[in-house]
MARKOL-967181 format. One line per field, with one value per residue (C-alpha): residue number from 1; residue in one letter; x, y, z. Coordinates in Angstrom, 2 decimals, always signed. Layout:
<recs>
i: (NUM|...) $
aa: (a|...) $
px: (X|...) $
py: (Y|...) $
pz: (Z|...) $
</recs>
This chain:
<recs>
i: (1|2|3|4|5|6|7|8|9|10|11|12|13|14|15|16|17|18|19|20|21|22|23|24|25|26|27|28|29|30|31|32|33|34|35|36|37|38|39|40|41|42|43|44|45|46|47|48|49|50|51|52|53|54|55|56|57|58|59|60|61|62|63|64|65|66|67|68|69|70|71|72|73|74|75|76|77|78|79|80|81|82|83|84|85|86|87|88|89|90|91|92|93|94|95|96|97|98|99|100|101|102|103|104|105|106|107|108|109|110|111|112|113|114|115|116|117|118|119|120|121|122|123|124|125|126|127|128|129|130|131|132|133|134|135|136|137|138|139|140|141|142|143|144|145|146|147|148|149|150|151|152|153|154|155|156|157|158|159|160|161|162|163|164|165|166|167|168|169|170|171|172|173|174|175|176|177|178|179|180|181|182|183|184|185|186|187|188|189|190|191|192|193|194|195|196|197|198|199|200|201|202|203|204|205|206|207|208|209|210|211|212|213|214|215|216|217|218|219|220|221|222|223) $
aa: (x|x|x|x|x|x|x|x|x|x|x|x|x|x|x|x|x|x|x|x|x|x|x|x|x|x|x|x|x|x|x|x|x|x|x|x|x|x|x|x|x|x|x|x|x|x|x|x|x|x|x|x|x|x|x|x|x|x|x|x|x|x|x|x|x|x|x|x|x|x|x|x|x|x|x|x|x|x|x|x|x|x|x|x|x|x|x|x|x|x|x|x|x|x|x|x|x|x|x|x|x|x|x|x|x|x|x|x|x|x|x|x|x|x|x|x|x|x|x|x|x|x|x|x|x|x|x|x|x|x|x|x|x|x|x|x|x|x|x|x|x|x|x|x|x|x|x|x|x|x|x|x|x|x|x|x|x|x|x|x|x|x|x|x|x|x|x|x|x|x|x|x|x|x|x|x|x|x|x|x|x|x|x|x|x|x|x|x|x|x|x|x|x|x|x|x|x|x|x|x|x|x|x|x|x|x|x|x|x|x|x|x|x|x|x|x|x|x|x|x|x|x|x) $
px: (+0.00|+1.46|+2.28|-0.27|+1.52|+2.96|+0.63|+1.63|+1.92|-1.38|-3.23|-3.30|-6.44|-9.22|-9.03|-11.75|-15.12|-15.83|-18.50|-21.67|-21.89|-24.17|-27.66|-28.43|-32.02|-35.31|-37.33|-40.46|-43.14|-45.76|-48.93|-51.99|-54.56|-57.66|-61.12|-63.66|-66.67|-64.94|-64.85|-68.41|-71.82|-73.14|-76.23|-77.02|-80.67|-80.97|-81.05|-80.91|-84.90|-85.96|-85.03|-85.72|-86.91|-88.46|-92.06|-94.22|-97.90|-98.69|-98.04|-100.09|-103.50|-102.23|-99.97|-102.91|-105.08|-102.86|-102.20|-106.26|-106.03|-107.24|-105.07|-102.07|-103.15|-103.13|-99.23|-98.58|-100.35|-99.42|-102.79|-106.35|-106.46|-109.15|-109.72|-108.26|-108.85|-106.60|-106.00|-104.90|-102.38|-101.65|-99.60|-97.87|-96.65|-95.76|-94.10|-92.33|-90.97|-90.07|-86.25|-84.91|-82.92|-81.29|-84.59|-85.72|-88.62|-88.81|-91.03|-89.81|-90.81|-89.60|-85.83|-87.46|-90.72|-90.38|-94.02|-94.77|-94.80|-94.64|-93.01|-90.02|-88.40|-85.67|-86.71|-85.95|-82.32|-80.14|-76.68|-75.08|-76.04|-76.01|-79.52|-82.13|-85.67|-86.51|-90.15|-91.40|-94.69|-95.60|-98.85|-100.06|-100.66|-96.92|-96.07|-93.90|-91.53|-88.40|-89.33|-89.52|-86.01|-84.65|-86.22|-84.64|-81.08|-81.07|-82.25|-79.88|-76.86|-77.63|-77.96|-74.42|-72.22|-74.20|-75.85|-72.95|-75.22|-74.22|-77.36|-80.55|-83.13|-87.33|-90.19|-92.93|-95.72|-94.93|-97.80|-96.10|-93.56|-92.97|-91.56|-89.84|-88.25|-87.36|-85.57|-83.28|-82.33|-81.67|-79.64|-81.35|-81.27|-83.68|-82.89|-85.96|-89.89|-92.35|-94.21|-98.14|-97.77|-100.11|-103.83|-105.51|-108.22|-108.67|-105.85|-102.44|-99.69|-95.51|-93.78|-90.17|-87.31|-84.80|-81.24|-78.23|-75.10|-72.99|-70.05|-72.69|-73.30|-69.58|-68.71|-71.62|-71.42|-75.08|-74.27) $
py: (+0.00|+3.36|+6.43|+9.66|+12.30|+14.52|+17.76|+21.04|+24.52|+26.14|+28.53|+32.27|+33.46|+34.85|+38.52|+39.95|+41.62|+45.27|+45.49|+47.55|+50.94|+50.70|+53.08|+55.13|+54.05|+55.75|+58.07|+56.48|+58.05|+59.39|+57.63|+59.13|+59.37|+57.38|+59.47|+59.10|+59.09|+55.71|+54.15|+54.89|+54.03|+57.25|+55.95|+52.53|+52.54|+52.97|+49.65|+49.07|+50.31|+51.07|+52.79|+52.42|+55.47|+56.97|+56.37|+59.69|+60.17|+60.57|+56.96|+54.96|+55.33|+53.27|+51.06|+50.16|+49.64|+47.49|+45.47|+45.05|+43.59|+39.89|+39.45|+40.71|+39.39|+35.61|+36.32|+38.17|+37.43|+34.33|+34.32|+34.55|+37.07|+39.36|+42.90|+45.26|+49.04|+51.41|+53.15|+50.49|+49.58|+53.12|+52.83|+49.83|+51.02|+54.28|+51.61|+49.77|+52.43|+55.04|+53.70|+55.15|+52.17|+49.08|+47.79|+50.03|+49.67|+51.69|+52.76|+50.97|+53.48|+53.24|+54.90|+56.93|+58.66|+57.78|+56.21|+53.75|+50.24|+48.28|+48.44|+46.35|+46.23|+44.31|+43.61|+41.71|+42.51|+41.28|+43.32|+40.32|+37.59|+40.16|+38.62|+40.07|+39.16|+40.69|+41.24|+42.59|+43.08|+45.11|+46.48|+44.16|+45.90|+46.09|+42.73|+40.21|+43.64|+42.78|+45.07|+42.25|+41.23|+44.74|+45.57|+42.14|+42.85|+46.47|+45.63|+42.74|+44.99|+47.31|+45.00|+43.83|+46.59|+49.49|+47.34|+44.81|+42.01|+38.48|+36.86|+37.69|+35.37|+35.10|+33.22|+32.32|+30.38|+26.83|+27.60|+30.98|+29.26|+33.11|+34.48|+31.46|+31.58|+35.27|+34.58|+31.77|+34.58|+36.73|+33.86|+32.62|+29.32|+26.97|+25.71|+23.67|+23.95|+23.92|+21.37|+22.07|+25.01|+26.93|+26.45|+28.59|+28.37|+24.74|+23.03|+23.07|+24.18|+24.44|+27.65|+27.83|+28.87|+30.67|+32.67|+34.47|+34.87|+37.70|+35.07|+33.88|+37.47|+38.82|+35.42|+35.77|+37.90|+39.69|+43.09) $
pz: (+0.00|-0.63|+1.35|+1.43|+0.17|+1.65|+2.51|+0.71|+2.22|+3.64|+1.49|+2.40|+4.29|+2.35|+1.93|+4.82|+2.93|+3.73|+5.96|+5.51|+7.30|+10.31|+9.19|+11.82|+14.04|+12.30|+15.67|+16.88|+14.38|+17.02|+17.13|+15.67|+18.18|+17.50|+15.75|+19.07|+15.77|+15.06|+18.19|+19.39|+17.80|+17.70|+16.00|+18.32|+17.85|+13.91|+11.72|+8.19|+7.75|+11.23|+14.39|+17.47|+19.49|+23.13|+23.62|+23.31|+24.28|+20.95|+20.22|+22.89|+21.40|+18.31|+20.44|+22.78|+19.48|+18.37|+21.76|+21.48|+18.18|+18.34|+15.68|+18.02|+21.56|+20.69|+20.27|+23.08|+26.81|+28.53|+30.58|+29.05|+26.69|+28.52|+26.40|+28.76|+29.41|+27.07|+30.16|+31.95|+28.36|+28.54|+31.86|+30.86|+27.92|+29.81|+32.36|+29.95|+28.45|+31.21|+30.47|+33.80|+34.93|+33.00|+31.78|+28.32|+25.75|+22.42|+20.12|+16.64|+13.54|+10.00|+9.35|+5.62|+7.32|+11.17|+10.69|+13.90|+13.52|+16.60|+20.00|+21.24|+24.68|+27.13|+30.48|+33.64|+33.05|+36.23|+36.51|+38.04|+35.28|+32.52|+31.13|+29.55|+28.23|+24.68|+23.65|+20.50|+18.59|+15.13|+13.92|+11.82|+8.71|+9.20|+9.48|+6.48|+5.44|+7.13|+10.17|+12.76|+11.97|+11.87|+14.94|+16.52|+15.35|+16.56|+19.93|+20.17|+19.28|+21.63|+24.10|+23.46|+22.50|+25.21|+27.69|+28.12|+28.37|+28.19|+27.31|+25.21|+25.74|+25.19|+25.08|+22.03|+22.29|+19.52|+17.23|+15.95|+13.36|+12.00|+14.99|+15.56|+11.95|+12.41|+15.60|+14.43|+11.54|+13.63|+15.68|+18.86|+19.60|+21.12|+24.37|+25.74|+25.45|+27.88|+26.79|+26.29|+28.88|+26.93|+26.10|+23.71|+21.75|+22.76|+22.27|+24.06|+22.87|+23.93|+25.09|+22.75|+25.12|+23.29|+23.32|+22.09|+24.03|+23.42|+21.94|+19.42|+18.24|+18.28|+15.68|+13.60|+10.53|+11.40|+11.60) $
</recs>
């Protein structure tokens, strides 16, 4: 086997590369402050073709005409649906709609000529639980126009973003499949029933238990 041969002489070290010249650091730009009109709804009661409003005196004779509707009351009292004095619907709506604590009811009237068209309202809200019950009704000449669903969102919303509520929830009786429909747009969910708590007009019928938690509503895309 042969020898390796013998190594030769090292070669010379690689030139060194001129370095780049250090760039001297950029200042801090100063950070714009934020536009307030950007970071506050300063519109939280308008929807896409209603808003909702303060109750004024002008509006309870049609609002109590309208809760005396037997085309409206079905819908809306749990118990019998006795015809009651407008005087004595006059001071609930004035009740419901006083909005001098958490608890606050609106007028809901068209966004192009202000024209009423029902009445909407959360109540029962506890400042501990952050829960709320919604209730809503519309005229119903004014009914099937998208109002309903507005009218939902809006409330919702402000709920949310001015109340800081956590939960949204409400009650409908099982044989009114619109409301029903209109709430699951809107995104309420159904929780339970109460089954044949309700008996009206001779047969019985469940209560639908729904809600919307504010996590729903921040990841849906309803605006």
């Amino acid at each position: 086997m042969s020898a390796d041969p013998p190594a030769g002489p090292a070669p010379p070290p690689a030139p060194a590369q001129p370095t780049e010249p250090t760039q001297p650091a950029q200042p801090a730009q100063p950070t714009r402050p934020a536009d307030p009109t950007q970071l506050v709804d300063l519109d939280a009661l308008a929807g896409n073709s209603v808003r909702l409003r303060a109750l004024n005196e002008g509006d309870l004779p049609q609002l109590c005409a309208w809760w005396a509707d037997p085309r409206i009351t079905p819908y809306q009292v749990v118990g019998p649906p006795h015809p009651r004095p407008a005087s004595v619907l006059a001071e609930w709506f004035r009740t419901r709609g006083a909005n001098d604590g958490m608890d606050c009811g609106f007028c809901i009237v068209t966004k192009d000529s202000g024209e009423l068209v029902g009445q909407a309202a959360l109540f029962g809200i506890a400042p501990k639980d952050r829960c709320a019950t919604l209730g809503i009704f519309l005229g119903p000449e004014h009914q099937g126009r998208g109002y309903g669903s507005d009218a939902v969102r809006t409330l919702v919303r402000y709920g949310f973003a001015q109340l800081n509520l956590h939960r949204v929830e409400l009650g409908v009786f099982g044989f009114n499949a619109h409301a029903i429909a209109t709430y699951r747009k809107v995104g309420f969910v159904e929780e339970g029933r109460r089954r044949q708590a309700i008996y009206r007009s001779g047969a019985w019928h469940d209560e639908v238990r729904m809600s919307i938690l504010r996590s729903e509503w921040d990841a849906s895309s309803i605006p």
